[in-house]
N, C-alpha and C positions, 0 to 999 in steps of 0.2 A: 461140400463147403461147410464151414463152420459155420453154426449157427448164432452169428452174431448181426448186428447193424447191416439190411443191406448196401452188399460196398456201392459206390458213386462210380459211375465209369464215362468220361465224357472226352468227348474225341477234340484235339487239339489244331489248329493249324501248325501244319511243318512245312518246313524249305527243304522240298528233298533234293539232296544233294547227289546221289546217287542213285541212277536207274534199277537199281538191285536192291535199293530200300521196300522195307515191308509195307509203305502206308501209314495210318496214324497210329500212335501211341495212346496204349490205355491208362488212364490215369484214374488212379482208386483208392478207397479212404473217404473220412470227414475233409474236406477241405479247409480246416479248423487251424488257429494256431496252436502249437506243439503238437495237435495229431499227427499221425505217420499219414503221409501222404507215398503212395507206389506208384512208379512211374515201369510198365511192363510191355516190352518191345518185342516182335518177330525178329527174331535174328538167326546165322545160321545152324541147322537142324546138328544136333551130337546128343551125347548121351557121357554118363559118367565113366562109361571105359571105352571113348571113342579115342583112335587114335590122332586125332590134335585134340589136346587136353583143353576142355575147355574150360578149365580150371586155371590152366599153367598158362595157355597160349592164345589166351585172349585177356584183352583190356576194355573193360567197362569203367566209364569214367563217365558222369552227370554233374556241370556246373552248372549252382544254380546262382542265379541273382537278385537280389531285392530293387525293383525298380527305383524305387524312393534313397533309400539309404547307400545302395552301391555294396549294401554288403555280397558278398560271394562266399556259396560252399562247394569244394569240389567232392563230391562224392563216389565211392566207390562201389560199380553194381556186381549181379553175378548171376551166376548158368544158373536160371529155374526151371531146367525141366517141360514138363506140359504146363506149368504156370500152376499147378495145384497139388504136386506131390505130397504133401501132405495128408490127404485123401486120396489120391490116386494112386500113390504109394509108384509114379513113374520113375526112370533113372535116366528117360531121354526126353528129346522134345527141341522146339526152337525157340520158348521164351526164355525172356533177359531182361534182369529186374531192378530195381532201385529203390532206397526205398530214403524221404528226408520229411525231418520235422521242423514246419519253419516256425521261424522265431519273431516272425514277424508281421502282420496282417497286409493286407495289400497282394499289388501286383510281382508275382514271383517268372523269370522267367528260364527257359532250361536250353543247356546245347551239351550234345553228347557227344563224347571222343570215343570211338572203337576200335579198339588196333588188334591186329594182328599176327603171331609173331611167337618163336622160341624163347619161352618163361619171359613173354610181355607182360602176364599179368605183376610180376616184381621188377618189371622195368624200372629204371627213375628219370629214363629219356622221355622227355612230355611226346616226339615221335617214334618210338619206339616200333621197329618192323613194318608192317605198313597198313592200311586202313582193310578195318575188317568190315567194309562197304554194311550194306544193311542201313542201321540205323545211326552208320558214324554221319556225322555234320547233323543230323536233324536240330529244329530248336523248335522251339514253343512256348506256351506262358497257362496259367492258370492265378487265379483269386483266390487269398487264403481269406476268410472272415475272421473273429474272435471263437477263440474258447467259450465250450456250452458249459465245461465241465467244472466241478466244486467238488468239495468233502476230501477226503484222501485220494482223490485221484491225479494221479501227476500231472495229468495234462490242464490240469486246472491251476496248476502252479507254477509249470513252464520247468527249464532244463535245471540239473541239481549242478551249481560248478563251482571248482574252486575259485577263491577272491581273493588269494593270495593274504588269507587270513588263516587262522587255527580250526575254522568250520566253514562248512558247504554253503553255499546261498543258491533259492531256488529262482533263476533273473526272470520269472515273470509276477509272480507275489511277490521277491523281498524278502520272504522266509528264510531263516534259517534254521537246517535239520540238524537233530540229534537223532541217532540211530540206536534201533536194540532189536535184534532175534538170534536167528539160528545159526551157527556156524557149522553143523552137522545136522543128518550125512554129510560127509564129504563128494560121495557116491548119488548124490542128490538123483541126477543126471542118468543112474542107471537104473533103469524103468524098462517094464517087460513092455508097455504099450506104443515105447518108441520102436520104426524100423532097424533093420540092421541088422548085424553079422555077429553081435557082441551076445546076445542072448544063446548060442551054441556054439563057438569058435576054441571052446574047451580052454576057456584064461577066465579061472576061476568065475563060473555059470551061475553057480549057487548062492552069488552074492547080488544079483537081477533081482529089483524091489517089484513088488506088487502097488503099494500104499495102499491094501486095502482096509487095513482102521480107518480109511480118510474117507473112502466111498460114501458114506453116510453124510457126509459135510459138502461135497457136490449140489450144486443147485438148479433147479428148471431156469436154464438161458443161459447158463454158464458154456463154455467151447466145450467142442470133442473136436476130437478126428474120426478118418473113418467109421462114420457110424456108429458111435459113441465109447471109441477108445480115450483113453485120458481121465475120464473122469476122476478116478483117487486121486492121482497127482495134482489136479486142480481141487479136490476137493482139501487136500493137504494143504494148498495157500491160500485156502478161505478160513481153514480152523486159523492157521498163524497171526490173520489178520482179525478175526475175529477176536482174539485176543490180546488184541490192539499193538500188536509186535509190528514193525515197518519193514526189517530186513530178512534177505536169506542168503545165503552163498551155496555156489557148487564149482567143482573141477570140469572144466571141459575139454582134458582132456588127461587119463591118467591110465596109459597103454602100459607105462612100467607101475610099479610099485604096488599101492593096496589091494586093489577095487580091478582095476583092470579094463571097466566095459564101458568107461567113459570117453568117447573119440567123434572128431567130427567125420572121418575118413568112412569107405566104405566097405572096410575090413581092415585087422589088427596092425598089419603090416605094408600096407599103403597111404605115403602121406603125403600125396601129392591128389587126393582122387576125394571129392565131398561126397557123401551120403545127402543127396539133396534133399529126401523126404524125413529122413530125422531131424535136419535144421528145421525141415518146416515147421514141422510137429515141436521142436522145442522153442520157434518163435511165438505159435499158440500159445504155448507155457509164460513166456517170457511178457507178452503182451497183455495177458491176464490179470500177472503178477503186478506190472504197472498201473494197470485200472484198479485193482483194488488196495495200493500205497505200498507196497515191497519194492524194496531196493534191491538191485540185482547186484550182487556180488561175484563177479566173472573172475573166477581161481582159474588162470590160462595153465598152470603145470604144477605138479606136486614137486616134492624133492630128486624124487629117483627119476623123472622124467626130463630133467635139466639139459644131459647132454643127447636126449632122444634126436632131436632135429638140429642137423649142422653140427654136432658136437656141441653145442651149446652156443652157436653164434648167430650171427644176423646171417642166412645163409636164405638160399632159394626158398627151401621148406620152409622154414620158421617165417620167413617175409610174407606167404604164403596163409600160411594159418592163421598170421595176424590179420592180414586183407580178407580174409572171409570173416572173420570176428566180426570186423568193423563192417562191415556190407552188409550182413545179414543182422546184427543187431545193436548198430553204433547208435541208430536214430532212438533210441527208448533214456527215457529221460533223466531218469535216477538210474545209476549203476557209477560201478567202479570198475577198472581195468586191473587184474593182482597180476603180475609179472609171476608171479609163481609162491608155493608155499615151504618154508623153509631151506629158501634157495640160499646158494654160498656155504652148504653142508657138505661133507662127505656123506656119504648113507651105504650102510655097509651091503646095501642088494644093489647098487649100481655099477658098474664097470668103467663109467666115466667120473672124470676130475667133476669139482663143483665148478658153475661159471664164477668167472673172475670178475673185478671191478668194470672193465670194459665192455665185457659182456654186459652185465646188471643195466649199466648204466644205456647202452644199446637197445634192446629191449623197450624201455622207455622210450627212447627217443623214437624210433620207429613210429609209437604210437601217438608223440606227439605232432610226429609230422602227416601220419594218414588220418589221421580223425578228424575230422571236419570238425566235432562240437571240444574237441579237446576236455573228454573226460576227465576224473580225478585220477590218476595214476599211482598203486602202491606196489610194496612189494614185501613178503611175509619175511621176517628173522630166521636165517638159518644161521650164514656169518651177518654180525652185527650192523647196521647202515653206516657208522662214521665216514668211508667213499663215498658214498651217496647224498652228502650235506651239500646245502649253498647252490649258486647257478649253474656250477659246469652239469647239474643233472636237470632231466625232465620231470622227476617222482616229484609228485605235488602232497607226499604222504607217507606213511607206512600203513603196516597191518601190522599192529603187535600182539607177537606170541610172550607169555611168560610160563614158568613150569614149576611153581610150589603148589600142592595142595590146597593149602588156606587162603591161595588168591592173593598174599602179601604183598608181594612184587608188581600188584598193577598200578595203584599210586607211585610210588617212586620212581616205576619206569616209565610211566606216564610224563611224568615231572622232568625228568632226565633228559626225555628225545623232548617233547615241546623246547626245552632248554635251550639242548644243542641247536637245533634247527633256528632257532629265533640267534643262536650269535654267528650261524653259517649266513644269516642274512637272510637266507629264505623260512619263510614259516609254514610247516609242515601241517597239514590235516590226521592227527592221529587217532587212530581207532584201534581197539583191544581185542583183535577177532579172534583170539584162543586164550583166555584169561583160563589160569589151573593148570594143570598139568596133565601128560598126555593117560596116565591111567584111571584118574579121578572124573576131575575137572568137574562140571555141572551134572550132579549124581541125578537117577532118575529119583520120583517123589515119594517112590515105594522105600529107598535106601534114607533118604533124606529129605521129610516133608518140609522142615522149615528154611533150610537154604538161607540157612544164616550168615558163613564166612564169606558165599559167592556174594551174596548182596552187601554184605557192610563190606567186606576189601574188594571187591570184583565190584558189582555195579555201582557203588554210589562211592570206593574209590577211583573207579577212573572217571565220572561225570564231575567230579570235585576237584580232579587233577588239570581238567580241561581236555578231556576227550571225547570227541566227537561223536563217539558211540563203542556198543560192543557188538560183537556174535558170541555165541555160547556154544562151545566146543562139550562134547558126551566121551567121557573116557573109558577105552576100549577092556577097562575090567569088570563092565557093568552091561547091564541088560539095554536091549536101542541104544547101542554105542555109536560112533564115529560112521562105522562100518552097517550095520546091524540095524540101525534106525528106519522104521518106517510105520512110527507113531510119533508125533510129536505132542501128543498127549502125555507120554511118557515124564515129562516135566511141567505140567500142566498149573500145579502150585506156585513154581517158579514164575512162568509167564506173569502172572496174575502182578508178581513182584515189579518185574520190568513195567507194566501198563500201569503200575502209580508209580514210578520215577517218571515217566515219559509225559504221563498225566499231572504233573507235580509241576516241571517244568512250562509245560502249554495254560495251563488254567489259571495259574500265578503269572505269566507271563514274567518270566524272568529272565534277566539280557543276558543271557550267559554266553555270549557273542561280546559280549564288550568286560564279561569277566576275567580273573585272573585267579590262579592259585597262591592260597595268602595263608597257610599253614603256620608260617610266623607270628600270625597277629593273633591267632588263637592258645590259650594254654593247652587244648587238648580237640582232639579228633582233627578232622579234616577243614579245612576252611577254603572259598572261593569266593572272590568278592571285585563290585566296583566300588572302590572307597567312594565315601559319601554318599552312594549310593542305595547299594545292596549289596548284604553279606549274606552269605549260604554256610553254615556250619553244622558238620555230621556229626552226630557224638555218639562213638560205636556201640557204648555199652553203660549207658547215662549217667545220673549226676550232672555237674552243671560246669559254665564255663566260663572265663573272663576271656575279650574280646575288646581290640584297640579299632576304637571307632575315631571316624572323622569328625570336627562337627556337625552338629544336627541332632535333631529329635527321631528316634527310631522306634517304630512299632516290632514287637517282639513277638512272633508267632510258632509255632511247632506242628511237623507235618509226621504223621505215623507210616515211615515205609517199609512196613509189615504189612498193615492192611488197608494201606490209602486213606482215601475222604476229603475230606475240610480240614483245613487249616483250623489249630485250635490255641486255646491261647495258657499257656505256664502262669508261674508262679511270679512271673515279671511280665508284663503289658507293657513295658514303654521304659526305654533310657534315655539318656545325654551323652550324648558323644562329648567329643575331646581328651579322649584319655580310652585309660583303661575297665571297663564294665561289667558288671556281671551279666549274666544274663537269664538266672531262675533255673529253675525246677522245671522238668516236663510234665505235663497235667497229669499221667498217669505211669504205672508201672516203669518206676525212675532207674531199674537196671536195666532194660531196653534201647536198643536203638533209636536214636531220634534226629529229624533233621530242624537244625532250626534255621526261620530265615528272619533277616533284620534289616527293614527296611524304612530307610530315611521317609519321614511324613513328605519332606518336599524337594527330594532329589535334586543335586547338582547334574545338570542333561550336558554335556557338551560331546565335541565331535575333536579328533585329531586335524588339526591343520597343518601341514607340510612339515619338514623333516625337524625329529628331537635331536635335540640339544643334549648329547652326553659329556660330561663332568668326571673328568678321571680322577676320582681321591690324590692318586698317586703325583697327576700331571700339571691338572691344573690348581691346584689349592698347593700354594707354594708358600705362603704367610700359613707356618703351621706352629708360632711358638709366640701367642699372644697373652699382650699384658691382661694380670689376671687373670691365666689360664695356665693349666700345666702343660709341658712342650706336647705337644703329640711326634711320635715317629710311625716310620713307614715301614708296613711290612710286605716286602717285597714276593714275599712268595705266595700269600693272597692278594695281591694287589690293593693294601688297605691301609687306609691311616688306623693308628691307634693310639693308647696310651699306654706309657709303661708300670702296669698295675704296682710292681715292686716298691716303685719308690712311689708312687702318687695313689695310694688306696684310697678309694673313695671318691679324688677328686677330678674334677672336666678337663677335659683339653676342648680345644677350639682351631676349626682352620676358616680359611677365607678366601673369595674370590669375587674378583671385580666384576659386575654381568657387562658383556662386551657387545648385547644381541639387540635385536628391535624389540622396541615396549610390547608388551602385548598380556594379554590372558593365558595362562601357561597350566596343566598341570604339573605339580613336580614330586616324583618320586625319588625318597634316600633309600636306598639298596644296604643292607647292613646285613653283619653273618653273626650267627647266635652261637652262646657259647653255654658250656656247663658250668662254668666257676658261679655265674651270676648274669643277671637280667640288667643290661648297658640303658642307660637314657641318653636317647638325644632331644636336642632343640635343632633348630631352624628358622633362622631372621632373615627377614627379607627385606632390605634396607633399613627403615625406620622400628619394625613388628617383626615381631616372635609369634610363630604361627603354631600350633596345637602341640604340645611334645607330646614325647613316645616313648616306651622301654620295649625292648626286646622279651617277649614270652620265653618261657621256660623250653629248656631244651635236652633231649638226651644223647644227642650229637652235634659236635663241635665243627664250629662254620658251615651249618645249613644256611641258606640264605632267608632274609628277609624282608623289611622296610615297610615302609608307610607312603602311600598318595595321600597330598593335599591338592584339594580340586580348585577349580577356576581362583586363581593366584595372581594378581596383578603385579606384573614386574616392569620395571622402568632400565633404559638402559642408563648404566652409573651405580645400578644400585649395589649396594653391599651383599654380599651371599655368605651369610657366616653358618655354618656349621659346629654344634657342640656334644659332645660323647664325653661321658665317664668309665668309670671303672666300677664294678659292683661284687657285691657276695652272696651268694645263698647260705655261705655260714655253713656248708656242708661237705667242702672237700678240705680234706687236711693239708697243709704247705706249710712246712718248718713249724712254728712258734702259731701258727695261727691258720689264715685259711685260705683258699686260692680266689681272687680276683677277674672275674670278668677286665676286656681290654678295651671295650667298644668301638671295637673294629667296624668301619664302612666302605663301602668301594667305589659309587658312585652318587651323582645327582644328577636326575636327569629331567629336561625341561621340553616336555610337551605343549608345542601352543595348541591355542584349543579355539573352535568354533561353537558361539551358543546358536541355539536353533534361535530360526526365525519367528 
């Protein structure tokens, strides 16, 4: 046994249903909310190459129920062997196991379905073949208490899930995570100390990790297995945590392609058959990982392994592999499900087609329909997601790859999917888990101590883009590569980096859950902001910035994400919104990187109240040629009113619409696209007042988007909604006789009501 908490084993009353049941069921764990509670049964005697598969041809099925609430999980168990393979290194035995984290405190109570039957276990008939007597009908109950647990430990914060927002929320704190560590090894998973057939099966051997640089980082209480195998690899995600990194990902399962020795099967070429004592042993892992705040990044297939099971479909096998995922490590509380890593590729060592839209999209659903907690579901970029937007899918996400060097492409592409996804109607949870490119990417410290381009375009461009987190991919022309890794000290400098972003974000407490990407409001670097609120702006390579503030008084601060610390204060302490502001000088070394945050002394707080109100430029503002105003026309192919700078330089057009909706407290954002000729002003009246104008920031591409929120806005129905945009110059691009004209172009308004806190 591991040497952890001893487990609780206390015997349940059952209804036995059947004269050929084992007796009671052990049930073991903290009986805590979100601890893993095991529910571990006598059932019939097999072994992993018994001829009825008891893999394939049995159905373990545990509903459980919350007395109180009526919630139901139905759960999915599975063949364990002597009930301790993991140290007894068994492949037979008669226990059967389950394992659930409830969510709930109170009276929990259980009834188990056991069937029996040819590939029952990927039946979808609830009778499927016939009852695998034993422990089918049993029921029972047990009392969950609260959580003992705090600090980084997940169980102290309850399940991590999507909320059908841009980031994860943990539903027992409230919390919402940001994520940052390792996206390599890939090969995480292949470990000399795990069992198996993959350490000599002659599919590339030499690539079996030790982790022995981690040895040293292992601690007295920490798990083994047998008799104290494991330790590096456990001691490896105490260095990561130690460094205050939260994530890791691994392949579990990559027979074709790089690595080779990563499988749950119990040899190369069987995939119908678990290796029970290596799940064990990589549950150890995986349970560890949890107590000490690693997010488990579960990469189910690489590229070349796409069309390995079923040719790439929802087939027995692959139904199969997903069902033991979820069984053996669905209940852990942070993780992610990845469909696969650069899936919808060709890959020139494959034999099979890439899977198609169907496929992708299957995959997913599979797992939205077996998982009890309904993980976040992604899926890595090989062919592009555009299929995969809106509701006809399950993916509650991606994983985005990008492949420049200097890390350019994570902002923009950041920006681009959050985009699309929010006009597919559903909003995606995106994360940057291969930011660089595959020969570079996050060089080791020896190559590259300061890790300049990864951190100003890679980490603090996608946290400003609004991404939920990154991993950091090792590229395979450098030492502890992708492959090769089994120091993650290797980048030791780097980390340091990530734990003041990550540290930036928690100590300031900044809503970056109710932020937006606002790059327009800023003249330079990156921007993310709650108007009126708080603004976050990165300035890559310093000097200073103008920034279009709401009204309010704003405290001006600057954070060093080079080498952390305190917040310190520039060459400007304090502005005035309503307009446009500078914002100072950095307190030191003014060509460096610097983040500044600005934040309103007395915050506008509100909450979205039931569905916005969107205003199509084009649709509804039909009064577009008012007295004392120049005509505005419509440009069809951005969907935008403007003006026609030619003849009207310099001066406003105006449109108008009648508000047709309930009074109420609104916020409202104007959506405007920035131009190179010149920086467009608008106004904004709201019946009787003219609420803060605005001019579009400088730009060096034409129709980026952008716009201004005005917060808590009182609107009456009747009122007037006028809209007004000019035409402007920078004086810098040449046009006939003179110089080309900004057209101040807009596309919408749109009207959020809003809830003040109580």
């Amino acid at each position: 046994m591991t040497n952890r908490i001893a487990t609780l084993i206390l015997a349940t009353t059952c209804l036995l249903i059947s004269p050929k049941m084992a007796g009671q069921t052990e049930i073991s764990g903290e009986l805590k909310q979100w601890h893993k509670v095991t529910l571990t049964f006598k059932g019939p005697e097999s072994s992993e190459t018994d001829q009825v598969n008891p893999f394939f041809d049995y159905r373990l099925n545990v509903k459980f129920s919350h007395a109180l609430s009526g919630k139901t999980y139905l759960v999915p168990g599975y063949f364990a062997a002597d009930g301790d393979a993991g140290n007894s290194g068994a492949d037979a035995g008669d226990r059967w196991r389950v394992h659930f984290a409830a969510d709930e405190t109170g009276e929990w109570t259980y009834s188990v379905d056991f069937r029996k039957g040819r590939f029952a276990a990927v039946s979808e008939n609830n009778r499927t073949g016939e009852s695998g007597e034993f422990m089918d009908g049993e029921k029972g109950s047990f009392s969950i208490a609260p959580s003992d647990k705090s600090g980084v430990d997940f169980r102290g914060k309850g399940r991590l899930q999507y909320v059908n927002e841009h980031y994860l929320r943990f539903a027992g704190s409230g919390e919402y995570f940001l994520k940052c560590g390792a996206d390599a090894p890939e090969n995480f998973l292949s470990y000399a100390d795990f069992d198996g057939t993959f350490h000599n099966d002659g599919y590339k051997d030499e690539l079996v990790k030790t982790w022995d640089a981690h040895l040293k980082d292992w601690k007295e209480g920490d798990p083994t297995w047998k008799d104290g195998k494991g330790k590096a690899m456990i001691g490896a995600l105490n260095y990561l945590a130690s460094e205050g990194l939260n994530a890791f990902s691994f392949l579990t399962l990559n027979i074709k392609g790089d690595d080779q020795n990563v499988f749950p099967y119990i040899d190369y070429d069987t995939y119908d058959r678990m290796d029970v004592s290596k799940l064990d042993q990589w549950e150890v892992v995986f349970e560890h990982a949890q107590e000490i705040g690693l997010f488990l990044h579960f990469k189910t297939q690489e590229a070349e392994n796409q069309g390995l099971l079923d040719g790439g479909g929802l087939g027995a096998y692959r139904s199969l592999y997903y069902r033991e995922l979820i069984a053996r490590f669905g209940h852990h509380l942070a993780l992610n499900w990845n469909m696969g890593e650069e899936i919808g590729d060709w890959m020139k060592n494959s034999r099979t087609p890439p899977q198609f839209k169907q496929q992708r999209l299957a995959m997913a659903r599979y797992f939205y329909e077996h998982d009890p907690y309904r993980h976040h579901m992604v899926i890595h970029n090989g062919a592009p997601f555009n299929d995969l937007l809106g509701h006809e899918s399950t993916y509650t996400g991606i994983s985005l790859q990008t492949h420049h060097e200097n890390f350019d492409l994570v902002h923009p592409d950041v920006l681009k999917w959050r985009r699309a996804s929010l006009e597919a109607g559903k909003m995606w949870a995106i994360a940057v888990d291969e930011p660089g490119d595959a020969q570079h990417s996050l060089l080791p410290d020896s190559d590259n101590p300061d890790h300049d381009l990864a951190r100003q375009n890679g980490l603090w461009g996608a946290f400003t883009a609004g991404a939920w987190g990154l991993e950091w991919y090792f590229g395979y022309k450098h030492d502890h590569s992708d492959l090769s890794c089994q120091d993650w000290r290797s980048r030791d400098l780097f980390w340091d980096q990530c734990r003041y972003a990550l540290e930036f974000f928690n100590s300031n407490e900044i809503p970056f859950w109710r932020m937006e990407p606002s790059d327009g409001i800023s003249s330079t670097g990156y921007c993310f902001a709650s108007p009126q609120e708080v603004y976050l702006l990165f300035i890559p390579s310093g000097g200073t910035a103008d920034l279009q503030l709401g009204l309010g008084s704003y405290e001006v601060k600057w954070f060093d994400p080079r080498n952390g610390g305190a917040l310190q204060d520039g060459s400007v302490k304090q502005v005035e919104g309503c307009g446009i502001v500078n914002i100072g000088k950095a307190p030191s070394e003014h060509d460096k990187d610097w983040v500044v945050l600005v934040r309103n002394k007395v915050p506008v707080l509100s909450k979205p109240c039931g569905k916005a109100i969107v205003l199509k430029a084009l649709e509804d503002f039909d009064n577009i040629a008012l007295e004392g105003f120049a005509p505005a026309y419509k440009d069809g192919a951005r969907k935008a009113l403007a003006i026609d700078a030619a003849q009207y330089k310099g001066q406003s057009a105006a449109a108008t619409y009648t508000f047709e909706h309930p009074a109420g407290q609104y916020d409202i954002t104007l959506s405007t696209l920035l131009e190179t000729e010149g920086e467009s002003r608008y106004r904004l009246k709201v019946g009787d007042n003219y609420l803060c104008d605005f001019k579009n920031p400088p730009t060096e591409k034409d129709y980026a988007p952008s716009g201004q929120t005005w917060r808590n806005i009182r609107v009456k129905k009747g009122d007037l909604i006028q809209v007004e945009f000019n035409s402007d110059t920078k004086g810098e691009i040449p046009e006939g006789d003179g110089t080309a004209f900004s057209r101040g172009r807009w596309t919408t308004l749109v009207f959020q009501e809003i809830c003040m806190p109580e």
